[in-house]
C-alpha positions in Angstrom: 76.7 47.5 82.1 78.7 50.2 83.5 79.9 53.2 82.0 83.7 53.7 80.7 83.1 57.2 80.0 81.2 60.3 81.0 80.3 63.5 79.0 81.4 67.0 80.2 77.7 67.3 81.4 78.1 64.4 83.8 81.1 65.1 85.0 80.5 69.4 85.6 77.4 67.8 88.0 79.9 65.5 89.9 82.3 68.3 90.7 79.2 70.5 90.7 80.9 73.1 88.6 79.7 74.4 85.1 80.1 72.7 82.1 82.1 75.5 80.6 84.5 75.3 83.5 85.3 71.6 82.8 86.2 72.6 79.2 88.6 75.2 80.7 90.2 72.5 82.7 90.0 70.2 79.3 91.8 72.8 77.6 94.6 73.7 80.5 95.0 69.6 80.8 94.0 69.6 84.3 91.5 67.0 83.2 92.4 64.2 80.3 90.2 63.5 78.0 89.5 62.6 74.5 87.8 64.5 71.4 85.0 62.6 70.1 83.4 64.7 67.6 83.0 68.4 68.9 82.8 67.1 72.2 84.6 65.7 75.0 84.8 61.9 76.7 86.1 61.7 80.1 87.2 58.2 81.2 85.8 56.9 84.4 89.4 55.6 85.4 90.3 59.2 85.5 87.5 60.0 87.7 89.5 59.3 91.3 92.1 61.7 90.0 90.1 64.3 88.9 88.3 64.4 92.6 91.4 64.5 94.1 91.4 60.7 95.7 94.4 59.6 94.0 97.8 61.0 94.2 99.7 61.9 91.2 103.5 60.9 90.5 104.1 64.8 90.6 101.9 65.4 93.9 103.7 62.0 95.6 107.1 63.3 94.6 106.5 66.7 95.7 105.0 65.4 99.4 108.4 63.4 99.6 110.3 66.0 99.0 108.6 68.2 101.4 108.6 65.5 104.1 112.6 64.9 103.8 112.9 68.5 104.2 111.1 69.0 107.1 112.5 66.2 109.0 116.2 67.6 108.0 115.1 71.1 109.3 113.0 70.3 112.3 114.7 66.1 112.9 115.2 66.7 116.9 112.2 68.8 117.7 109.8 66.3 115.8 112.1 63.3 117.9 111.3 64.8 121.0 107.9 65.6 120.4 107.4 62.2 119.2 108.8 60.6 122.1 106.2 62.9 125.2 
């Protein structure tokens, strides 16, 4: 049976940080999880995010915007690069 969840524990020796500073990221909502008593649940579902293997909506708009900018500001160098 696999696990939905991990504690704070588990999850501070995946990103091999201290348990402490997972709570901090609990706390700022860098990391989503849910109270269950006086501790924390994280879900596994969450897990690729947290590593940084999945894009967010913010992080995938914000590379978009970047792209279209760069290809507006630099269109004809990045054409003639492309085409040597």
């Amino acid at each position: 049976m696999k696990k939905k969840y991990l504690s704070t524990i588990e999850l501070a020796k995946i990103l091999n940080i201290s348990r402490v500073a997972v709570l901090k990221k609990i706390k700022l909502g860098q990391i989503k999880a849910i109270r269950v008593g006086r501790n924390y649940a994280i879900s596994v579902k969450d897990l690729g995010g947290i590593l940084g293997e999945e894009l967010t909506k913010k992080d995938e708009a914000m590379i978009n915007r970047v792209v279209k900018r760069t290809v507006k500001e630099y269109g004809e160098t990045l054409r003639l690069l492309g085409a040597s």
